[in-house]
N, C-alpha and C positions, 0 to 999 in steps of 0.2 A: 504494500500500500504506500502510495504517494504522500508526504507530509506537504500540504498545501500554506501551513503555520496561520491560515487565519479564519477567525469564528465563522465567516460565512463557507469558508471550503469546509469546513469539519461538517458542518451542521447539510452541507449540499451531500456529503459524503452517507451522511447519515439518513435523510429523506425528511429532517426538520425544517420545518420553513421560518425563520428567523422575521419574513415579515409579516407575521402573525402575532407578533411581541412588541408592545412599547420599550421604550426605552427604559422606564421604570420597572415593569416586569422583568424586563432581561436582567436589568440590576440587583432586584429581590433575588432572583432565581440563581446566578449564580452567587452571592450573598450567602444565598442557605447553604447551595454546594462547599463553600469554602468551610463553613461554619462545622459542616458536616466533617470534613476530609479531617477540622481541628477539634472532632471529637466535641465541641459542645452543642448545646440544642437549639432549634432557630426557636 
């Protein structure tokens, strides 16, 4: 697999459609992910 290194090649890659997100949702969204990865709760 190709590393394309940006949100919209990852997310093309994967069959998510990034324009179906505000910019606030994409914010929260990965917010929690981080949040996650650092073990605390969102």
């Amino acid at each position: 697999m190709q590393r394309t290194g940006s949100a919209a090649g990852i997310a093309g890659e994967s069959g998510f459609d990034l324009s179906r997100m505000t910019g606030d949702r994409l914010f929260e969204t990965l917010h929690a992910l981080v949040l996650q990865e650092e073990g605390a709760t969102a």
